[in-house]
VEXTI-904576 format. One line per 4 residues: their letters; for each residue x, y, z of C-alpha. Coordinates in Angstrom, 1 decimal, decimal comma. Each point is the difference from the previous one (the first is absolute). Layout:
a) X Y Z ~ ...
This chain:
xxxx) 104,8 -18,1 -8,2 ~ -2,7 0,7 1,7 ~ -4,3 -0,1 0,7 ~ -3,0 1,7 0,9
xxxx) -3,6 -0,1 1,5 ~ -2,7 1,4 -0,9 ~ -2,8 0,4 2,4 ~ -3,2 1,0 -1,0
xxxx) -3,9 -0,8 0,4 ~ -2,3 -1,3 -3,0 ~ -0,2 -0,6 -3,6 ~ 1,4 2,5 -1,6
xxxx) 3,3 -0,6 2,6 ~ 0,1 -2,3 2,4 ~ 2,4 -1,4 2,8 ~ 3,4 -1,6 -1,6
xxxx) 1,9 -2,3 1,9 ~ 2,4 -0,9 -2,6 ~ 2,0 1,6 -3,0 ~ 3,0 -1,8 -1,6
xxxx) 3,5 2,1 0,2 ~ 1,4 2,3 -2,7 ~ 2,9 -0,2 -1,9 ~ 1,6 2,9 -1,7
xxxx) 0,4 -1,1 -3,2 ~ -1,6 0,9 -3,0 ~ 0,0 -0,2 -4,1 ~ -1,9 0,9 -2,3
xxxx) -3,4 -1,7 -1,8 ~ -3,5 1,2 -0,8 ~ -3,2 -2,0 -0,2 ~ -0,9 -1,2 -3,6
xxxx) -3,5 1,8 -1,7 ~ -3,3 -0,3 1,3 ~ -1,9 -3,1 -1,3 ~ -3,3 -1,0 0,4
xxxx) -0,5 -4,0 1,5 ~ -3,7 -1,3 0,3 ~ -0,4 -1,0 3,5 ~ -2,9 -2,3 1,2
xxxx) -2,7 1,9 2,0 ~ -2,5 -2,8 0,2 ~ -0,5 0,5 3,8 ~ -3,2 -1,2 0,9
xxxx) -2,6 3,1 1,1 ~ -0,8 -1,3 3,4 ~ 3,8 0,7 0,5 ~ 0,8 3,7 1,4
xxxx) 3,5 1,0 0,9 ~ 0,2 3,1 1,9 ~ 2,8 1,9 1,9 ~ 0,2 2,4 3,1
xxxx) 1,3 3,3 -0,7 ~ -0,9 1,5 3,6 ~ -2,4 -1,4 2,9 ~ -2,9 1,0 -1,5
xxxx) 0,9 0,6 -4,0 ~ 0,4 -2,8 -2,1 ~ 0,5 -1,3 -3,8 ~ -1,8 -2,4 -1,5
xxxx) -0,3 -2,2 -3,8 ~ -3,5 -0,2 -0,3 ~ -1,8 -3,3 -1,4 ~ 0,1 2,0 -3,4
xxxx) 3,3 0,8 -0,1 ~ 0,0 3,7 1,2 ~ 2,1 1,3 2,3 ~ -1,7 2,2 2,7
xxxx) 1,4 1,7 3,0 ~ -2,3 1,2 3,1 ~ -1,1 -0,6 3,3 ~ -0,4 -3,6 1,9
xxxx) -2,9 0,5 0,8 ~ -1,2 1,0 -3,6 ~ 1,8 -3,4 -1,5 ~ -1,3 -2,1 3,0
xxxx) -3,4 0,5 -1,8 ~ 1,3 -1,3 -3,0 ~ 1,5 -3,0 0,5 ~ -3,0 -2,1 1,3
xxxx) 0,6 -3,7 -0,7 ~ 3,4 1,1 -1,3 ~ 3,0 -2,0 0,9 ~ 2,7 3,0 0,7
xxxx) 3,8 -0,6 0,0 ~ 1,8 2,7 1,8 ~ 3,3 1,3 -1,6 ~ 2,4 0,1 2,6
xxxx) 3,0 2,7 -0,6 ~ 3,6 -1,3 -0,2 ~ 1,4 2,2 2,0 ~ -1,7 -1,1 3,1
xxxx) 1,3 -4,0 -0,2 ~ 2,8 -1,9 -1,2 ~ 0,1 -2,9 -2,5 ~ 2,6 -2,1 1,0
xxxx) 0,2 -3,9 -1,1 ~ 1,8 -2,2 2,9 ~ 1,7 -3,4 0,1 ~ -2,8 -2,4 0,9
xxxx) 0,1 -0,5 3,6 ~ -0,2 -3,5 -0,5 ~ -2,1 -2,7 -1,9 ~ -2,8 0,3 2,5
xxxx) -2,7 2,8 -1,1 ~ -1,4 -0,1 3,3 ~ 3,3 1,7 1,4 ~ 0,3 2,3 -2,7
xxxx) -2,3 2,8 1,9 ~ 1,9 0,0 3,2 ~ 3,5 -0,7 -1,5 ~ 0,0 2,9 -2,4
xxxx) -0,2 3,0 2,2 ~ 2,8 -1,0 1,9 ~ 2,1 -0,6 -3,1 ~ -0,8 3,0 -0,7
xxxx) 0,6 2,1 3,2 ~ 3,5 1,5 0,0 ~ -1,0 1,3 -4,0 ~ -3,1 1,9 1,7
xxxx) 0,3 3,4 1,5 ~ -3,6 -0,8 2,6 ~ -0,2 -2,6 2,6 ~ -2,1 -3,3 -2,1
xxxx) -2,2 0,6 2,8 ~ -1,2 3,1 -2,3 ~ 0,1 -1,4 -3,6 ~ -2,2 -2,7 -1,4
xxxx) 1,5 -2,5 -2,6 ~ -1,9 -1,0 -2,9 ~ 1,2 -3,2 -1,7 ~ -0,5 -0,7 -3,5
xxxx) -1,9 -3,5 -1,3 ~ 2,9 -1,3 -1,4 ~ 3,6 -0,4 0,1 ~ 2,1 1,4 -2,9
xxxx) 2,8 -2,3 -0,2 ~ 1,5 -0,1 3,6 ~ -1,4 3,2 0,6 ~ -3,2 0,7 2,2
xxxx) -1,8 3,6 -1,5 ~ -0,3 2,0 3,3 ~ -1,8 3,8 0,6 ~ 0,6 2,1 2,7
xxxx) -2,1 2,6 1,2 ~ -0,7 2,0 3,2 ~ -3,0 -1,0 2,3 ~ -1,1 3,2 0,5
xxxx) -0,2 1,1 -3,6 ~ -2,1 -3,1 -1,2 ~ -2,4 0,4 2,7 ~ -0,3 4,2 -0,9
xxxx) -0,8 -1,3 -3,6 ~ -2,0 -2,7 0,8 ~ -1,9 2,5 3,1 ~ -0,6 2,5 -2,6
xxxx) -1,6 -2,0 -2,3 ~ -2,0 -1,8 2,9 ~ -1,6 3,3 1,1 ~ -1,7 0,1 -3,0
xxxx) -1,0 -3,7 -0,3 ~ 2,6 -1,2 -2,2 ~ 1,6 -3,6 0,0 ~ 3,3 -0,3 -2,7
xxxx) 0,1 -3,3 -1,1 ~ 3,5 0,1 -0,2 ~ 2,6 2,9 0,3 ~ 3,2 -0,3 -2,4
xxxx) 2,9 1,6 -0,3 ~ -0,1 2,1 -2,5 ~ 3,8 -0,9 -1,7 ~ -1,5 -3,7 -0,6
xxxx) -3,0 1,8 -2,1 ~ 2,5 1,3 -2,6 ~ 0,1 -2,3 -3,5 ~ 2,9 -2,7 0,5
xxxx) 1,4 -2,2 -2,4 ~ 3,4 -2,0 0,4 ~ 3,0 1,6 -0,9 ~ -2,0 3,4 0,5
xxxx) -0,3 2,6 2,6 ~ -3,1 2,3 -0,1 ~ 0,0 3,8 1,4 ~ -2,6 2,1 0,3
xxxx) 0,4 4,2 0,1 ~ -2,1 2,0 1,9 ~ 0,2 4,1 1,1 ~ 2,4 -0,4 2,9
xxxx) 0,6 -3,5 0,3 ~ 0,9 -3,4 -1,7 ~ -1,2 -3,8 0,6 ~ 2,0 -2,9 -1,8
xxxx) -0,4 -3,3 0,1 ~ 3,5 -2,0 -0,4 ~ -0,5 -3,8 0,0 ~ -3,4 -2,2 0,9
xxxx) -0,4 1,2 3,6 ~ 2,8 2,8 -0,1 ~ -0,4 3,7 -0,2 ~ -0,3 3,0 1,9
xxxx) -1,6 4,0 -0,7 ~ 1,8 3,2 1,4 ~ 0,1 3,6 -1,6 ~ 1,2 1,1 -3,1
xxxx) 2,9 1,7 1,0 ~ 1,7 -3,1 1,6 ~ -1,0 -1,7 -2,7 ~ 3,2 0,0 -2,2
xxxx) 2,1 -1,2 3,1 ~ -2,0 -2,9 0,9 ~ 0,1 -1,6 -3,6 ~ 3,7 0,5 0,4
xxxx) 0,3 -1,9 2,8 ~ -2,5 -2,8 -0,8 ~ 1,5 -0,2 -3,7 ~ 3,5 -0,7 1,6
xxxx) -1,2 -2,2 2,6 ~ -2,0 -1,7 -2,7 ~ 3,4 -1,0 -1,8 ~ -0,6 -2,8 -2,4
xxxx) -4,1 -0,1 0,5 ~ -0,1 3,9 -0,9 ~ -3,4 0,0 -2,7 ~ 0,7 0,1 -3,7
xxxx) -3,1 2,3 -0,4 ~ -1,8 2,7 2,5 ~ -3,8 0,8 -0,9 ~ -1,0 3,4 1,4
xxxx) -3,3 1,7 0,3 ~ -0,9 3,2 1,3 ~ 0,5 4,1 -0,4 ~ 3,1 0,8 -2,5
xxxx) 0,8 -3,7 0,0 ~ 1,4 0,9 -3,4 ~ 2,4 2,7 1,3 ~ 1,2 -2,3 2,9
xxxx) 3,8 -1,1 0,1 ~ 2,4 -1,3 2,2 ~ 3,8 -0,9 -0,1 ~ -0,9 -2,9 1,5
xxxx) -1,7 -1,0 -3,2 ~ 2,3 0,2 -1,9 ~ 0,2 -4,2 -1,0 ~ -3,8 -0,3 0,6
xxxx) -2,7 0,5 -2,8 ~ -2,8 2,1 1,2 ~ -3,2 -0,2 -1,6 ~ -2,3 2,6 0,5
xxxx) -3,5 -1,1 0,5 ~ -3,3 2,9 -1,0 ~ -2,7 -1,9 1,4 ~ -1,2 -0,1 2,3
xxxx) -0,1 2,9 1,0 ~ -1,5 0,2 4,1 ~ 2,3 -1,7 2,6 ~ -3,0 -2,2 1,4
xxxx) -1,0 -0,7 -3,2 ~ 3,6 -1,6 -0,8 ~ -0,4 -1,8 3,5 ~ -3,2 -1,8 -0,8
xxxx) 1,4 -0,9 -3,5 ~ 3,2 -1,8 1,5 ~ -1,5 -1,5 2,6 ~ 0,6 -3,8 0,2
xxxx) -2,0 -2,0 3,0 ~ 3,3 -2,6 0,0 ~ 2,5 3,0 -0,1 ~ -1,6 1,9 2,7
xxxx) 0,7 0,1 3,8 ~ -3,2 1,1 1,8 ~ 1,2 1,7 3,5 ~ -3,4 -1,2 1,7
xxxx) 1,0 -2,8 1,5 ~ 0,6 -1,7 3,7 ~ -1,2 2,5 2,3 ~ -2,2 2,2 -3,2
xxxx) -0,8 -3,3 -2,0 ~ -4,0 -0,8 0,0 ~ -0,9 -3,6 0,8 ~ -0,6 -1,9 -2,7
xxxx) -2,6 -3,2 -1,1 ~ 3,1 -1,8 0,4 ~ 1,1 0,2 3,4 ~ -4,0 -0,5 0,7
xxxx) 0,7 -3,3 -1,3 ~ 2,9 -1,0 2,0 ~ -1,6 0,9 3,3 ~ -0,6 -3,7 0,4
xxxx) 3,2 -1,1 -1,1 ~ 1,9 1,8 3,3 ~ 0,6 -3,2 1,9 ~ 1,6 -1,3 -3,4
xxxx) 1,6 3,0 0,0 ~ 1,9 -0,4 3,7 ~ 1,1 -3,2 -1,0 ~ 1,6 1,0 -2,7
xxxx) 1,3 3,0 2,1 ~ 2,2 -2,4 1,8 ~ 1,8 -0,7 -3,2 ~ 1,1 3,2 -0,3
xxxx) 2,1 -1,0 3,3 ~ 2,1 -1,9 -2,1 ~ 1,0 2,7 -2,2 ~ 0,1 2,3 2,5
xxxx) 3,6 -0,7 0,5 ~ 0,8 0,5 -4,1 ~ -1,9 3,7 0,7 ~ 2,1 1,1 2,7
xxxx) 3,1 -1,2 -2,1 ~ -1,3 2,2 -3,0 ~ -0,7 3,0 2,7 ~ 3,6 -0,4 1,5
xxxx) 1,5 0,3 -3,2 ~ -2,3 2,9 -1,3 ~ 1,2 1,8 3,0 ~ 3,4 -0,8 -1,0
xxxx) -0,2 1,6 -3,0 ~ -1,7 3,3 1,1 ~ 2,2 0,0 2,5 ~ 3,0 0,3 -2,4
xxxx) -2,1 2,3 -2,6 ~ -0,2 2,3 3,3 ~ 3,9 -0,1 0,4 ~ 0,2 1,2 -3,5
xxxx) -2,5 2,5 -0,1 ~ 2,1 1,7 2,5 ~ 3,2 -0,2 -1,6 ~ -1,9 1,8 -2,9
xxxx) -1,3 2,4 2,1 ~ 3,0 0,3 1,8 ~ 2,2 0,9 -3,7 ~ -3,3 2,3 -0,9
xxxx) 0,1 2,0 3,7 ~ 3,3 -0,2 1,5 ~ -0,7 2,4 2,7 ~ -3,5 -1,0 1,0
xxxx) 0,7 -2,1 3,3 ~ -3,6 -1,9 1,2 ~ -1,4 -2,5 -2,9 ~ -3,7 -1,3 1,1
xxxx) -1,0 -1,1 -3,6 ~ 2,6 0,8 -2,8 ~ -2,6 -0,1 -2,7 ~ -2,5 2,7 1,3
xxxx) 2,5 1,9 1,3 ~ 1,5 0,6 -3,4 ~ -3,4 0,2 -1,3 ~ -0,4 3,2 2,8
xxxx) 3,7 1,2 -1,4 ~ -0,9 0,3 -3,2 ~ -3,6 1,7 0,5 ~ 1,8 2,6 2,0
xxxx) 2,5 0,7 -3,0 ~ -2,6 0,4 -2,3 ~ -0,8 4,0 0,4 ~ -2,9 2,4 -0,3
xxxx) -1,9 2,1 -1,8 ~ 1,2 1,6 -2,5 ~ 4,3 -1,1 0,4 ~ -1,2 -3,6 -1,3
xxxx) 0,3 1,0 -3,7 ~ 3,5 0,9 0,7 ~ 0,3 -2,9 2,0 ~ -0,7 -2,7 -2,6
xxxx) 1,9 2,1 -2,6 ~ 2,9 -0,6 1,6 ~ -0,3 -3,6 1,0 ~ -0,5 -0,5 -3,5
xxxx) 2,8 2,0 -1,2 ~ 2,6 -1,5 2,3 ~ -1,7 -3,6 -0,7 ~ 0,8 0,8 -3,6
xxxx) 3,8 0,5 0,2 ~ 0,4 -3,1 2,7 ~ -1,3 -2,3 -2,9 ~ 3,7 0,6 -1,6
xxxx) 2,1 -0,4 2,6 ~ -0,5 -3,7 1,0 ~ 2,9 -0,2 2,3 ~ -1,9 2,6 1,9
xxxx) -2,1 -1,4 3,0 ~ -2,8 2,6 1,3 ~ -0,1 -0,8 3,8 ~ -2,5 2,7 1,2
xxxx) -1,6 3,7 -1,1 ~ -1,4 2,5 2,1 ~ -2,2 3,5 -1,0 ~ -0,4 3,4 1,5
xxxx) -0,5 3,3 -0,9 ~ 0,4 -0,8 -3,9 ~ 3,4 -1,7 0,6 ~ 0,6 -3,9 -0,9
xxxx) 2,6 -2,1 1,6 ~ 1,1 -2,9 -1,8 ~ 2,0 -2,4 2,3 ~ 2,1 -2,3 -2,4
xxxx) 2,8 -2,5 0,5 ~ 2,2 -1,8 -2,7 ~ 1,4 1,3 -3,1 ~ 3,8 1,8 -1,1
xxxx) 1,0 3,6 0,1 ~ -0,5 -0,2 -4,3 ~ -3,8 -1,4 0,4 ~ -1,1 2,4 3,4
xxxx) 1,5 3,1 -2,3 ~ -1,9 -1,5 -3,1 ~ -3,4 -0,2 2,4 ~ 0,8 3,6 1,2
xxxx) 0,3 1,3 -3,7 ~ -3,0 -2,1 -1,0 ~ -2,1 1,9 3,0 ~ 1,3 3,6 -0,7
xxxx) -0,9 -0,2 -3,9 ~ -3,3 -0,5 0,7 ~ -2,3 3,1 -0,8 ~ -0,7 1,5 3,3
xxxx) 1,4 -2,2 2,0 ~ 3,0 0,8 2,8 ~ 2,2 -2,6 1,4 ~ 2,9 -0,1 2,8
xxxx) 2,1 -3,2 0,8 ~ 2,0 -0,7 2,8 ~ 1,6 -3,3 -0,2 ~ 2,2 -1,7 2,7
xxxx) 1,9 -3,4 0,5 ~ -0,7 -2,4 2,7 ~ 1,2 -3,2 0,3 ~ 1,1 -0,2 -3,8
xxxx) -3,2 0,7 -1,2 ~ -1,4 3,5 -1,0 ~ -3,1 1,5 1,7 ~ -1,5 3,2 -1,6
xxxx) -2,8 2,6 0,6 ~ -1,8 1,9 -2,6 ~ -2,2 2,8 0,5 ~ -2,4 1,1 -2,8
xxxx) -1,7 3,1 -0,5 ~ -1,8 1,4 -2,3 ~ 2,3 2,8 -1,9 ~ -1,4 4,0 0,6
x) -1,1 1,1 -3,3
């Protein structure tokens, strides 16, 4: 197994700090035909979502509906009176529901980043935490996001006299319904929205992998229908699919016009908050209340001592999460020798196995191709892969002489396809390597 990160800079691909592993096993499905569901676009005119696509471009739903793309300073002019909600990409924060902290919502803010820390490839002292309104069960909704990148969004749009309302993540825009996930397609990348304050956005072509990954992690809770929008939603398909309706969606049609039509003020999670929250009529109003307020800041003394007991054992459990990670990391890269932080440095592994230009076709043939004949060999284990030059290597453990020459056979009958196996025994278990190639013609 392993991960990747993607660094990048606006809207159309912004910094990712997170991307669940891969598993190499597919099967087969395909998405079901396109069908047409009526979605609600009642969003009232003063409302205007927009998105960055560069410092100084930007895309906009106007009041009537239209989707226009230009300058800021041309759509500063526009939106006069306007209350603007800024789209912000997927790719540049994470959405990641905690354990509640404790009881106590006026710990929550200072409790979460450090339950949070060891997951987190930059120090907390970089990131701001937004917190969602409301618990979900025992879990608090938490986004994640770089200073520096809110401030760039929120500078750009101040140059030019702009004030967002709110800025939302742009995974919690997508339509949501229980026992649904939602996925929008775009040119190069992907958003989906998997749960109530769940999702994440990344590029096409790691697409397929990720839904494999969260499908499995998913287990039980995996969705009994996925809605998708977008270009050639109705030639989309995925092994990992395969026990999941999809439902093709036509309209509507623009991104930012889905956005504004799924958006939900109780489902949302508006990143402008502590240090980029406005002060509102209602802190006005308990201005006078403050000496109230230090008196009741000495009760918090007594539960000061059930906080620390819930941050104690918080740290407890990252602290064994950590000691797993690395065993994982460890099976994944046996020979690599200094682990920092196992999860981004798989994420770096796997970015640095993807290759360029134009060897990526033959790349992902391949992967698929080997993935295919794993599927029947289920006493084989895939432990690792590797590419260069066109060649594949396939590290796999497990399995009989009968089933590794059955998954040799399997490889070489495929049209244009070359494999080589060399299979040895250690410790009473066999360990193989296969090399695919794609066959001169």
């Amino acid at each position: 197994m392993f991960c990747c990160k993607s660094r990048r800079g606006w809207a159309t691909g912004a910094r990712c700090y997170t991307v669940p592993y891969i598993v190499i096993k597919t099967a087969s499905a395909s998405c079901g035909a396109p069908s047409a569901t009526r979605i609600d676009n009642n969003v009232p005119a003063q409302l205007i979502f927009f998105r960055l696509l560069a410092p100084d471009r930007v895309e906009w739903r106007h009041a009537d509906g239209h989707i226009r793309r230009g300058a800021l300073a041309e759509w500063a002019a526009e939106t006069v009176g306007a209350r603007q909600i800024l789209v912000a990409p997927g790719e540049a924060l994470i959405l990641n529901p905690v354990a509640m902290p404790s009881r106590n919502r006026g710990t929550w803010a200072k409790a979460v980043p450090y339950a949070l820390e060891d997951q987190l490839v930059e120090d907390i002292e970089a990131l701001h935490f937004a917190l969602g309104n409301a618990p979900q069960g025992e879990r608090l909704p938490v986004a994640v996001i770089g200073h520096a990148a809110l401030r760039a969004w929120l500078d750009a749009c101040g140059q030019h006299g702009l004030t967002p309302a709110a800025v939302i993540p742009e995974p919690l825009l997508l339509p949501w319904r229980e026992g649904e996930w939602s996925l929008l397609l775009e040119e190069r990348r992907a958003v989906a929205r998997t749960g109530l304050w769940q999702g994440f956005s990344t590029e096409r072509n790691l697409l397929g992998l990720l839904l494999d990954r969260i499908m499995t992690e998913a287990g039980e809770a995996k969705p009994a229908r996925l809605r998708i929008w977008g270009r050639d939603a109705d030639r989309f398909s995925d092994p990992a699919l395969a026990d999941c309706e999809c439902q093709i969606e036509t309209e509507p049609v623009e991104p930012l016009a889905l956005f504004a039509s799924g958006h939900q003020p109780g489902a949302t999670l508006n990143l402008l908050q502590g240090p980029y929250g406005r002060q509102t009529q209602w802190g006005r109003w308990l201005k006078p209340w403050r000496a109230a307020a230090a008196l009741a800041g000495a009760c918090l003394l007594v539960q000061g001592f059930t906080t620390l007991y819930e941050h104690r054992r918080l740290q407890q459990e990252a602290l064994a999460l950590g000691v797993e990670m690395e065993r994982v990391y460890k099976e994944a890269l046996p020979d690599s020798t200094r682990i920092v932080n196992p999860k981004a440095q798989l994420e770096a592994h796997l970015r640095e196995l993807r290759p360029n230009g134009g060897e990526e076709g033959v790349f992902l043939e391949l992967l698929n191709r080997g993935a295919q004949a794993l599927t029947s060999a289920s006493e084989v284990v895939l432990r690792g892969f590797s590419y260069r030059d066109g060649l594949l290597d396939l590290s796999l453990q497990g399995g009989n002489p009968a089933a590794l020459d059955q998954l040799r056979q399997q490889l070489n009958q495929q049209p244009g396809l070359q494999a080589e196996m060399r299979t040895t025994q250690r410790e009473g278990q066999m360990e193989s390597k296969v090399t695919l190639k794609k066959a001169a013609s």
